[in-house]
Residue, then its C-alpha position, 0 to 999 in steps of 0.5 A: x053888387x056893383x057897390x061891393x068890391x069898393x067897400x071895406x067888407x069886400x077889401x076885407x075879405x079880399x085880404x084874408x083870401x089874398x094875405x092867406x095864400x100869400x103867407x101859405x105860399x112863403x110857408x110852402x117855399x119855407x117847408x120845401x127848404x126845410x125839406x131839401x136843404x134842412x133849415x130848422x122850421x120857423x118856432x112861430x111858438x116863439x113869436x106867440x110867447x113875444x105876442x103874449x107879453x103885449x096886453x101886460x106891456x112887454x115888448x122886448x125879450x133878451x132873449x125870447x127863449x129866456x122868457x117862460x112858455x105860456x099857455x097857447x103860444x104856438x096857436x097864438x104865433x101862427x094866427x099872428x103869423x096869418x094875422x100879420x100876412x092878411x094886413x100886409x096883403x091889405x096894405x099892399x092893396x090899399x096902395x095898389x088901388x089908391x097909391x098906384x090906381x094899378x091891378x098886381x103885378x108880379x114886381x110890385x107883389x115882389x117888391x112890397x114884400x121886400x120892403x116889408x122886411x123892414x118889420x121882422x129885421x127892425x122890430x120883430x128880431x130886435x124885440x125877440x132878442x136876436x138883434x137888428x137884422x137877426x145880428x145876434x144869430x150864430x148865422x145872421x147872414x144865412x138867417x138874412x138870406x132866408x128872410x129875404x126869399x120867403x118874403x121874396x115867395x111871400x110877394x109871389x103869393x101877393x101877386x098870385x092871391x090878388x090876381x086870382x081874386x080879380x079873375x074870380x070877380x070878373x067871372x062873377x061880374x061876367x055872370x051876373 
C-alpha cells in the first residue's frame, strides 16, 4: 500500500476525485451566478460540437453557432469540460509534487487556475470564433470577469479536492 500514492494509477484516480470537485465547485459558483445575477449558463453543447470536428481536422469555427449541431454534443462538451478539469488538477499536482515538492495551498490552487485561463482565452475562445480573450463578445469584459471567478472557484476546488484526498489518505494510512 505504501507504493500506491506514488504511482501513476493512484496520481490518476487522485485526479479524476481532485479535478471532479474542482470543476463541480466552479459550476457551483457558475449555477449560483446564474441564480442571482441571471448570466445565461455555459452551452458546453457548443464546446462538444468544437470537440466533434477534431477527428475530421477541424479546429477553428467562425463562429462555433455557424457550425451545424451534431449528434451528442452536449454529452460530449460536458465529459470534455470534466476531462479538461481532471488534467488540469493532475497537472496541478504533478507540479505540486515535482516542481514544488509542496502539499496544497489555498494560493497556489488560486493561482494555477488563473494561469490556466491561458487555454479558454487563447485557444479555446479563438477556435470557437468568440475572439482572443472572447474580444468578439458583445460583452467581452463582462465575459472576461466571469472567466476569471469561475477559474478563481475552480482553483478553490483544487485546494479543497486535494486537501481532502490528503486527509483521506492519511486516515487510511493512519488505520492500517
Amino acid at each position: 500500500m505504501m507504493g500506491l500514492p506514488n504511482s501513476y494509477a493512484a496520481l490518476a484516480i487522485e485526479s479524476i476525485v481532485v479535478g471532479s470537485i474542482a470543476t463541480l465547485v466552479a459550476d457551483l459558483w457558475l449555477r449560483l451566478l446564474q441564480a442571482v445575477v441571471g448570466i445565461p449558463p455555459a452551452n458546453w453543447g457548443l464546446v462538444g460540437r468544437w470537440v466533434a470536428g477534431f477527428p475530421r481536422g477541424v479546429f477553428v469555427h467562425r463562429p462555433i453557432t455557424a457550425t451545424p449541431a451534431v449528434r451528442g454534443e452536449l454529452a460530449t462538451g460536458w465529459t470534455f469540460h470534466y476531462a479538461v478539469g481532471i488534467a488540469y488538477a493532475a497537472l496541478y499536482l504533478v507540479i505540486l509534487r515535482s516542481g514544488l515538492g509542496s502539499e496544497p495551498s489555498l494560493l497556489s490552487a488560486v493561482a494555477f487556475g488563473l494561469v490556466v485561463l491561458v487555454a479558454p482565452w487563447f485557444v479555446m475562445q479563438p477556435a470557437l470564433g468568440l475572439g482572443f480573450m472572447a474580444a468578439r463578445m458583445p460583452k467581452p469584459t463582462a465575459v472576461r470577469i466571469l472567466n476569471i471567478s469561475v477559474h478563481t472557484w475552480f482553483g478553490v476546488g483544487l485546494y479543497l479536492g486535494a486537501t481532502a484526498w490528503l486527509m483521506g489518505m492519511r486516515s487510511i494510512t493512519n488505520a492500517i
